[in-house]
N, C-alpha and C positions, 0 to 999 in steps of 0.2 A: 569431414565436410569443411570443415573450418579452414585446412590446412590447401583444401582443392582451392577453397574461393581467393584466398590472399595470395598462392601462388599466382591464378587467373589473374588476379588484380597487379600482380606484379610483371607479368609475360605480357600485358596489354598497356604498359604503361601508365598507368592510374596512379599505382604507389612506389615508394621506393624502396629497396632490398631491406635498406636498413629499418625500414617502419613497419617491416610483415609482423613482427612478433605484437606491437602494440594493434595491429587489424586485426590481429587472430584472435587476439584479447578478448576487440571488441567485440566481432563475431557473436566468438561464444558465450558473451554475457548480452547481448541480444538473445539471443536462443534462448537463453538460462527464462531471462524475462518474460520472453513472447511465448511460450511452449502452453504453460499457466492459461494466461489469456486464451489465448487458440482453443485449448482443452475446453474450457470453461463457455464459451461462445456456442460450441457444439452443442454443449448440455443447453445451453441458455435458446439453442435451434429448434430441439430436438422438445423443450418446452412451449413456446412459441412464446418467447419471451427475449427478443435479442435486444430490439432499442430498449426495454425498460433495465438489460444487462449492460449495456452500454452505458445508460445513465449513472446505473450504481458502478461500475469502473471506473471513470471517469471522475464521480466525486469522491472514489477513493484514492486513486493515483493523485490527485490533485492535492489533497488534504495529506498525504501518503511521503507527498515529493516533502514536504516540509516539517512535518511533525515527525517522521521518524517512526520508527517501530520493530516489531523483531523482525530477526535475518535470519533464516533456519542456517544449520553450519555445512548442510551439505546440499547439490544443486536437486538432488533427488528429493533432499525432506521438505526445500523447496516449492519446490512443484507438487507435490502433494498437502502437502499444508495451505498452497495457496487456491489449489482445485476444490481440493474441501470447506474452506472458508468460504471463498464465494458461491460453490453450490450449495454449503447452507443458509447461506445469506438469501440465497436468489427461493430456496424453499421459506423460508422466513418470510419473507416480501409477499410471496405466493401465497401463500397459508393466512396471515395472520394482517385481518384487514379491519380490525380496529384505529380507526383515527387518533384516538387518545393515546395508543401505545408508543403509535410512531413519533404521537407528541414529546412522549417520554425519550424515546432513544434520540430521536434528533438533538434537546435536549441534554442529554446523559452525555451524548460523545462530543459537545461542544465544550461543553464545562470538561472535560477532561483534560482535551485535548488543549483547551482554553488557560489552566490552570497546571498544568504539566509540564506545557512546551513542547517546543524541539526538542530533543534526546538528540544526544552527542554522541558521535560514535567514536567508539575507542580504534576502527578503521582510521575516521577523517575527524582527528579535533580540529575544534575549532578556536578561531582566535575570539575575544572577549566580545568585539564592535562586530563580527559575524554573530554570534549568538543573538545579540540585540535584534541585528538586521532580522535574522529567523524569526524572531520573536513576534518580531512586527508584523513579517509578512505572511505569518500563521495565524496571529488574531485578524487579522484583514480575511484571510480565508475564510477564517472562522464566522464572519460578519456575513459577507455574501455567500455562504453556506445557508447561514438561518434565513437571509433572505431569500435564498432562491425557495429554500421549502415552505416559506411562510408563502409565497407567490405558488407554489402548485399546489400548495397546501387550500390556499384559499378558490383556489380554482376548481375544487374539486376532483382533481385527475386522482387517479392511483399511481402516478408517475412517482409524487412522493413518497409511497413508501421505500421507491426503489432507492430514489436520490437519500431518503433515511439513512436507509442501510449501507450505503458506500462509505458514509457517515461514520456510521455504528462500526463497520468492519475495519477501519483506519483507527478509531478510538481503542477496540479490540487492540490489535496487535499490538497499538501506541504502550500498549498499559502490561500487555504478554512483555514487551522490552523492557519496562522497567521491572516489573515480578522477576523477570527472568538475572535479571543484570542485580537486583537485591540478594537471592539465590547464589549468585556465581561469586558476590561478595562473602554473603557469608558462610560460605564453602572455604574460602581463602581466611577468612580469619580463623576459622577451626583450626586448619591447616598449618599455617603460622603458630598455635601454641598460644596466640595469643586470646584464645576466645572463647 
């Protein structure tokens, strides 16, 4: 599919010979991303719970784009780790409609994600005044995070527990990257002789 549409885009003028490989790229790392989403919307249909699935997407990508977190290694494990995460997330929300709990996780995933940071990827390091910049603009999230839940929170909606949990699920995986990346370390020092 990938290869039909960047030809297309190429036979109609739009891009140039030489930029199909970087379109096709992108393509299929749209696909990679959207497929998850799409997936997860159905379930979220098929519940009747789409804008409250919406809201938990939204303040997970959001909190997600800047904190960081784990990358499954393959587009399959992917898309299933991330189908499964948020349709446990979205049964979670569902289920479990204590106010004090959600007080906890909203909570829980701010101070993580708050006290943690950005995680760097050994994909795209970064330079020193980029980390900073991240820094900043993930406690800033981190702020109007708690305020948007203290504002539904106070209002009474169930809306927050979903906004929680987009929360909670970006704090998740933030913390699965670093477990994971501590692991992969100390696999490597075994390895080495040295440990």
């Amino acid at each position: 599919m990938c290869e039909r549409l960047t030809d297309f885009l190429v036979a109609e003028g739009c891009i140039e010979e030489s930029e199909k490989q970087v379109y096709r790229y992108a393509v299929a790392s749209l696909g990679v991303a959207c497929r998850p989403v799409a997936v997860f919307l159905v379930f979220a249909a098929v519940a009747n719970r789409v804008a409250e699935s919406l809201v938990m997407l939204f303040v997970f990508m959001v909190l997600r784009r800047m904190s960081g977190g784990y990358h499954a290694e393959t587009p399959r494990r992917c898309f299933l780790v991330s189908v499964t995460v948020f349709c446990i997330g979205l049964a979670a929300a569902n289920t479990i409609t204590e106010r004090f709990i959600w007080d906890a996780v909203i909570l829980a995933a701010s101070l993580e994600l708050f006290l943690a940071g950005p995680l760097i990827s050994a994909q795209r390091p970064l330079e020193q005044e980029e980390v900073l910049i991240n820094q900043r603009k993930l406690k800033r999230q981190i702020f109007a995070l708690f305020v948007g839940y203290s504002v539904l929170r106070l209002a009474g909606t169930p809306m927050s527990r979903y906004y929680a949990t987009g929360a909670a699920l970006a704090g998740i995986l933030h913390m699965a990257a670093i477990i994971s990346a501590k692991v992969r370390e100390g696999e490597n020092t075994e390895g080495d002789g040295n440990g």
